[in-house]
N, C-alpha and C positions, 0 to 999 in steps of 0.2 A: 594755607601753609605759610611761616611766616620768615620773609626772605635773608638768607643767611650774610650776615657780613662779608666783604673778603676777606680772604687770606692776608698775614702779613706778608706773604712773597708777590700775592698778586696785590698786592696795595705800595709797595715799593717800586713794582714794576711798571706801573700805571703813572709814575712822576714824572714828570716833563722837566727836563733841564732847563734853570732858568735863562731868562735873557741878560746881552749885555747890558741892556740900558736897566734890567735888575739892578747890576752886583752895582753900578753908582751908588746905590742907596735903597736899603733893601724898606726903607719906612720911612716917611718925610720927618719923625719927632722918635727921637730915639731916646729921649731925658726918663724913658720909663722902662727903659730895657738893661738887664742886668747879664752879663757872658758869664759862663762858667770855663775854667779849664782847672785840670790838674792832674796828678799821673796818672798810669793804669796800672799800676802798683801799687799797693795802696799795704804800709804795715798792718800785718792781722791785729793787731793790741790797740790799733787806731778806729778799728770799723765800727764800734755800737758810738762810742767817743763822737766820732765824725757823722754820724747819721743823727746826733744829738744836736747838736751844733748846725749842720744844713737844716735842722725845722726848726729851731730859731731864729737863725740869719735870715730864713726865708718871710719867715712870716715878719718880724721886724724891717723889709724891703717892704712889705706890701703892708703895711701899715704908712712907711712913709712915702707910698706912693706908686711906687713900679709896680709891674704888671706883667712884664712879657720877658721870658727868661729863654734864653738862646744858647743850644746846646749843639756840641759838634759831635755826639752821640758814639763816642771812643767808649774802650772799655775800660771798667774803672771809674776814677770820681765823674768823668761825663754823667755815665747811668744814674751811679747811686743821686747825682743832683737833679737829674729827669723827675728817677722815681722817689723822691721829695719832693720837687714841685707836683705830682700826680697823687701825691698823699694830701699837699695844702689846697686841689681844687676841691676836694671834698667837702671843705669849708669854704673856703674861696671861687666860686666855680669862673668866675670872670678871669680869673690867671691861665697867660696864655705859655704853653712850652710850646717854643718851634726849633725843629731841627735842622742845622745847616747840616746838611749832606756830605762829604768832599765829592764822593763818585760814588755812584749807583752799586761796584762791587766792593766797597769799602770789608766787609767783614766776610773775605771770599778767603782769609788765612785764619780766622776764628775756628773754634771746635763749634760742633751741631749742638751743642747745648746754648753755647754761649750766641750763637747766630741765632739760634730761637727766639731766644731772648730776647735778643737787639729787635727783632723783627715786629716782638711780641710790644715791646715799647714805642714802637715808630708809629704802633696805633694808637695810642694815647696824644699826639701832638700833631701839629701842623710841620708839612716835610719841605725845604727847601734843596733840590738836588742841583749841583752845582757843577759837578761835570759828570758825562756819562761813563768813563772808562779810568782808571786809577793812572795820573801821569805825574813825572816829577814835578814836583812843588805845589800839587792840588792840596796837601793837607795843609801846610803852612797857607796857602790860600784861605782856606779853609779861617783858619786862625786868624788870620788878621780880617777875617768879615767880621766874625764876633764880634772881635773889637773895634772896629768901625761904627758897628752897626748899635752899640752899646752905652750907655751916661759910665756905666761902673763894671767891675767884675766879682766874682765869689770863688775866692781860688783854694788849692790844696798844691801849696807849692814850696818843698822843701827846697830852701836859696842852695844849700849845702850841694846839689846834683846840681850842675853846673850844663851842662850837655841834655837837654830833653828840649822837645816840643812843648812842656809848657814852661819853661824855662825863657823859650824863644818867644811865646805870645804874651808872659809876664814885661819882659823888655819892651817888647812890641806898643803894649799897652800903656806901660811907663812914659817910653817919647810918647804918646800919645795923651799922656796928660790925663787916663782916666782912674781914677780910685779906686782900692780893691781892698777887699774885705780878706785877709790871708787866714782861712781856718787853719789850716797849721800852724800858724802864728797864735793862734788861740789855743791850740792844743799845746803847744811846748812855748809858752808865754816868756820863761826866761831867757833860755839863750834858743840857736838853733841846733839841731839835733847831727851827730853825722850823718853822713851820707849813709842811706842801706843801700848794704848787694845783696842780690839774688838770694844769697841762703836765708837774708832776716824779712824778705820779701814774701807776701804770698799775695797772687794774685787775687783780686777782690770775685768771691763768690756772687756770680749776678743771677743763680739760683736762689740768695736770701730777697730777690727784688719781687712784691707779688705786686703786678698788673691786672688783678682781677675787680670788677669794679665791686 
């Protein structure tokens, strides 16, 4: 009989939070590591557009070299950039997707779909858990590992929304002197776009993500 994989709940729950002498530096050469961040809102009229564009940019990174693509596995562009890297190993199989974690109950306010889902992608990559229990400032943590731990980024980041978390790891990253690729900037090339609220928003279906190999 042939032995069943685990679960994604018991395959999350099995993580060991890392050490401090980790989060120093989570790889001794990072010149091949690329961060993703960008909202978890994502315009509906943007999704085939933007999932166009991440298997471009993607494969154009691993052409000129990089390899190991670090996600902080939020809902929204996190995913959809996961499962674009999880669609180029299939050509690529040496491409590595690792997740930083913030804390262990990270999507414990998600719907059962969308939690499935996240669960269902954390088996596709290598999982870095970073604290055990959700506390102030673990996700901003979170965010500046990325980019530490990073040569570049691959963003979805409308400048226009001034107040977000990646708003704050665009900056972050900025002092930090690393380059970034701004797909939104590729999608609305001319000027930037206003700001959406909530009514021209719709949350990104992470039901369109298939994780099947």
């Amino acid at each position: 009989m042939n032995k069943q994989p685990p679960t994604p709940e018991n395959l999350l729950a099995k993580i060991p939070v890392i050490t401090d002498a980790d989060r120093q530096r989570l790889w001794a050469d990072r010149t091949h590591a690329c961060f993703f961040t960008g909202h978890r809102r994502i315009a509906a009229a943007d999704l085939t557009r933007l999932n166009d564009a991440l298997d471009r940019e993607l494969e154009m990174l691993v052409w000129q070299g990089f390899d190991t693509f670090l996600c902080g596995a939020a809902m929204g562009f996190d995913l959809m950039a996961a499962a674009a890297v999880f669609r180029l190993k299939n050509i690529q199989p040496h491409v590595r997707l690792v997740y930083l974690i913030p804390c262990r109950n990270q999507d414990a306010k998600w719907n059962e779909r969308n939690r499935r889902l996240y669960r269902a992608a954390l088996a596709h990559g290598e999982i870095l858990l970073l604290s055990e229990n959700y506390t102030d400032g673990c996700m901003q943590a979170r965010n500046r590992m990325l980019v530490d731990n990073a040569a570049m980024g691959l963003t979805y980041y409308n400048p226009r929304v001034t107040v977000s978390g990646t708003g704050m790891t665009v900056r972050y990253a900025e002092k930090q002197n690393r380059p970034m690729v701004s797909l939104y900037g590729l999608l609305y090339p001319d000027a930037p776009k206003p700001s959406h609220d909530d009514e021209q928003l719709s949350l990104f279906d992470m039901s369109e993500i298939d994780w099947e190999d």
